[in-house]
NURO-150296 format. One record per residue (C-alpha): x, y, z; residue in three letters. Coordinates in pm, whole numbers, padded with zeros to 5 digits, always signed. Each point is the difference from the previous one (the first is absolute). Example, Ala and Ser with C-alpha at 12.3 -4.5 7.8 and 13.67 -1.06 7.14 Angstrom:
% residues 2
+01230-00450+00780ALA +00137+00344-00066SER 
***
This chain:
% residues 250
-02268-00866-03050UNK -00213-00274+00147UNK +00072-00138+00360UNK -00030-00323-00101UNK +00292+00059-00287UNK +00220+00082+00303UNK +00176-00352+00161UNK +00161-00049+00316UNK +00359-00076-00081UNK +00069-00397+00022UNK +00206-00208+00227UNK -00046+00222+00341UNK +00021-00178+00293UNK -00301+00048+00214UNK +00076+00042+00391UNK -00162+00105+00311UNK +00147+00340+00154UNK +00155-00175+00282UNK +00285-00173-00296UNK +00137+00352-00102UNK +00118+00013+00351UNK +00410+00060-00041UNK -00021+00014-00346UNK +00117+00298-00245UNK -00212+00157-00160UNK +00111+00197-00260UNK -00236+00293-00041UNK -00189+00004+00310UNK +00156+00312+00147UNK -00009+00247-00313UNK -00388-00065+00003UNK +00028+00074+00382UNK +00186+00330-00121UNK -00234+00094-00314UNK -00322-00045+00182UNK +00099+00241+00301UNK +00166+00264-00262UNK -00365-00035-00187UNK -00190+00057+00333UNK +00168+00231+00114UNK +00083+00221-00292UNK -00392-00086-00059UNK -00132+00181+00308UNK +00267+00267+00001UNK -00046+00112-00316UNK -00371-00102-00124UNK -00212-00029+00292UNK -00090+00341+00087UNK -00116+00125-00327UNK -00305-00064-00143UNK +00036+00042-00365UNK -00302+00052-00309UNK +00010-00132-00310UNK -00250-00010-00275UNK -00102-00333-00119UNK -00189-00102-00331UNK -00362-00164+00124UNK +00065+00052+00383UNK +00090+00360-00044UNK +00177+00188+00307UNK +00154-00238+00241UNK +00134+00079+00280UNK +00313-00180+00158UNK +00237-00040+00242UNK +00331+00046-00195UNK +00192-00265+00193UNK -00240-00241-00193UNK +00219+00016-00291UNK +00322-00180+00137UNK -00138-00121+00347UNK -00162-00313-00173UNK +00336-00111-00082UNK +00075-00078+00341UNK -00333-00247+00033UNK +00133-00169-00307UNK +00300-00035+00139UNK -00111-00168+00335UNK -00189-00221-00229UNK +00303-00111-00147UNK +00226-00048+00350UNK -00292-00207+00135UNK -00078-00210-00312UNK +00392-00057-00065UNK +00173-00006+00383UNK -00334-00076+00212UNK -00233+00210+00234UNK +00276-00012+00331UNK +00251+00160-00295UNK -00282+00242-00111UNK -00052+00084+00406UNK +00307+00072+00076UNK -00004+00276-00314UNK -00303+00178+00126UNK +00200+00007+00293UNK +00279+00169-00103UNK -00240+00273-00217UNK -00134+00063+00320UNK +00294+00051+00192UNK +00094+00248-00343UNK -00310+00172+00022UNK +00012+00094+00377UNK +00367+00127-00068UNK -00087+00177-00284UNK -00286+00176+00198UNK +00217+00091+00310UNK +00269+00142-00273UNK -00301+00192-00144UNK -00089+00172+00367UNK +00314+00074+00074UNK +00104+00167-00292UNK -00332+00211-00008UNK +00062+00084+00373UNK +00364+00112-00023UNK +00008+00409-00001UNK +00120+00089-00334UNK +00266+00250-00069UNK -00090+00376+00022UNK +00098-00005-00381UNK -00202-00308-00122UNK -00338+00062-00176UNK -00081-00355-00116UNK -00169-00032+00371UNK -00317+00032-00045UNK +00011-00230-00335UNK +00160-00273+00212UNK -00264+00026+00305UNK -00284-00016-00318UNK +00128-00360-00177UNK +00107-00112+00336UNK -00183+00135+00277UNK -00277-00267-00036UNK +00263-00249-00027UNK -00016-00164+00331UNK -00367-00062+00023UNK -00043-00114-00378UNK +00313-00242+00127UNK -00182-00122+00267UNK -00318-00082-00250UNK +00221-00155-00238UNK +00196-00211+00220UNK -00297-00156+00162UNK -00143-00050-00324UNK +00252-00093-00174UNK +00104-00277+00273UNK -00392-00115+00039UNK -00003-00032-00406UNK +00287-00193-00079UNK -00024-00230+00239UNK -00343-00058-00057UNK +00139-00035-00371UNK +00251-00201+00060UNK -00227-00209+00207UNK -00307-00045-00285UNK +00312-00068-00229UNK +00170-00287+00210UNK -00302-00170+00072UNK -00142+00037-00368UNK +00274-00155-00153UNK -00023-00337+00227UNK -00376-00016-00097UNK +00080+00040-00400UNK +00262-00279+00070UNK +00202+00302-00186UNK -00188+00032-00281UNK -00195+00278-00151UNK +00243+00304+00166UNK -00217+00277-00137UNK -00258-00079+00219UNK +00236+00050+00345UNK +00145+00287-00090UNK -00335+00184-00160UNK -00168-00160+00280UNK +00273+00123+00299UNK -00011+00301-00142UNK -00373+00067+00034UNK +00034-00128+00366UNK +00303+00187+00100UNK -00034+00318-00196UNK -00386+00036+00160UNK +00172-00006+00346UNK +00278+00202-00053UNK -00264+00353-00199UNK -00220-00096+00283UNK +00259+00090+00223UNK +00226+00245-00144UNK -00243+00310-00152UNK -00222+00008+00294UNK +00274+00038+00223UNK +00264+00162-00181UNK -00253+00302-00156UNK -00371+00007+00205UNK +00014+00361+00138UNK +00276+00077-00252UNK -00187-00065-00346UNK -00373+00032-00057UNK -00167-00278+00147UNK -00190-00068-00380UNK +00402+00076-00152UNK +00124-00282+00261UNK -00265-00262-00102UNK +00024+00098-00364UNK +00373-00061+00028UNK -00044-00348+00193UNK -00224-00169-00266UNK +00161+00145-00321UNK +00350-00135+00158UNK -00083-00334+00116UNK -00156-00024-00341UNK +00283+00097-00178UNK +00226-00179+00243UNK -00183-00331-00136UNK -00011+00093-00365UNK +00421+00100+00023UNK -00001-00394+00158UNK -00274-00147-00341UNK +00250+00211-00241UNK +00321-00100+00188UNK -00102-00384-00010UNK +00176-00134-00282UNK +00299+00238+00122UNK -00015-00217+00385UNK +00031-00303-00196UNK +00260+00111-00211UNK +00215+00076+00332UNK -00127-00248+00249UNK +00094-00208-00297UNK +00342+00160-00036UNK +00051-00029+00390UNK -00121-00349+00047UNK +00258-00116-00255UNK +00282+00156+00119UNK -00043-00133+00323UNK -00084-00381-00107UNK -00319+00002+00298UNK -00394+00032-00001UNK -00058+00048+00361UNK -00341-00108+00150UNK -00082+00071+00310UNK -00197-00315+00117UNK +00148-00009+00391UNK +00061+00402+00049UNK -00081+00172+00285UNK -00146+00297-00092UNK +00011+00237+00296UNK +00054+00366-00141UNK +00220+00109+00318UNK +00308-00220-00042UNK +00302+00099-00214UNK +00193-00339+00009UNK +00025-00212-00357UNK 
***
C-alpha cells in the first residue's frame, strides 16, 4: 500500500505535552506493559543465539535471533512518542530499564543457587543463562541510549514536518536510534565471547534488518499510530519539551 494512501484520522486536537497533564489516557499503560513484555521476552529469549538462514540473492545470513520480535519494541516506542509525547515515551524506557535490570538479577540468582543433588537441567540452565547478566548489561545500556535517542529524533522530527510526512520520523529515528543501540549492544554483550568477524557480521546484518523490519512495518505504524491517535482524540507535539533523558516525571 502506498504511504501516501494512508491519512491521519481527522478532527484530533493538536496539544503540547504539557496539556495531557491530569488527563486519562486510555491506553497509555498497556503500551507501557507490551513494550517491556517485548523487551524483555526479546533479550531473554532471542538475544543470545545467533541463528542462519539461507536467503535467495544474499545467500547465508547470519543473525541475531532476537531480531525477529525485538523490532517490535522500536515500533512500539515510535508509536508512545508520536501518540502520548517524548516525556510519555521517557518514562517507558524507564520502566524497560528498571525490567531489564530485574530480569538480569533474577537471571544470576537463579544460575547461582546450588541445585538439588537430583536435578540435571543444571548445566542447561548455566548455558542459556549464564551469559545473562553481562548480555543484560549490553542491552540495557543500549537499549536505554537507543530509544531515547529514538524517541528524541522522533519528537523533534515531527515539530519540523509540522506533523506531516510520519514515514520519514519513524524510518528516520530508527536509523538514528537503532545505529546507537548495535553499536552498543554486540560489542559489549559478545567481543571475547563470539568471533570478533561473527560479532561485526552480526552488528551490520541486524541494524540492517532492524531498518528494513521498520521500511516493511511502515504502513503497519500508521495503521496503529493511526488507531492510537484516534482513540485518544490528541496529536501531541512537543514544541516546549524538555528533553533531558534522566528525568521520569510526565
Amino acid at each position: 500500500m502506498d504511504i501516501a494512501e494512508i491519512d491521519e484520522p481527522a478532527g484530533l486536537k493538536a496539544v503540547t505535552a504539557d496539556a495531557l497533564a491530569g488527563r486519562q489516557l486510555r491506553y497509555y499503560d498497556f503500551a507501557m506493559a507490551a513494550f517491556a513484555v517485548i523487551l524483555i521476552c526479546s533479550n531473554l529469549i532471542g538475544a543470545g543465539k545467533p541463528a542462519q538462514l539461507t536467503v535467495p540473492v544474499l545467500g547465508t545470513v547470519t543473525f541475531g535471533a532476537g531480531i525477529l520480535f525485538f523490532p517490535l519494541g522500536y515500533v512500539l516506542g515510535d508509536v508512545l512518542t508520536e501518540v502520548y509525547g517524548f516525556a510519555r515515551a521517557r518514562r517507558v524506557v524507564w520502566v524497560g530499564f528498571g525490567a531489564s535490570v530485574f530480569a538480569a538479577a533474577m537471571a544470576w540468582v537463579v544460575v547461582s543457587l546450588p541445585p538439588a543433588p537430583d536435578w540435571a537441567g543444571q548445566a542447561a540452565l548455566a548455558e542459556v543463562f549464564g551469559q545473562v547478566p553481562r548480555i543484560f548489561v549490553a542491552s540495557i545500556l543500549a537499549f536505554w541510549a537507543g530509544e531515547m535517542a529514538n524517541a528524541f529524533v522522533l519528537a523533534r522530527m515531527k515539530v519540523w514536518t509540522e506533523g506531516r510526512m510520519l514515514w520519514t520520523r519513524t524510518i528516520g529515528s530508527t536509523v538514528v536510534g537503532q545505529g546507537v543501540d548495535s553499536l552498543i549492544f554486540y560489542p559489549l554483550a559478545f567481543l571475547g565471547v563470539w568471533e570478533t568477524g561473527l560479532v561485526v557480521q552480526v552488528l551490520v546484518t541486524n541494524y540492517l534488518l532492524k531498518v528494513l523490519w521498520e521500511i516493511v512495518l511502515t504502513p503497519v505504524t500508521y495503521r496503529v499510530i493511526a488507531w492510537f491517535k484516534a482513540a485518544e482524540g490528541i496529536d501531541v507535539f512537543d514544541t516546549a519539551t524538555d528533553f533531558t533523558p534522566f528525568a521520569t516525571r510526565v
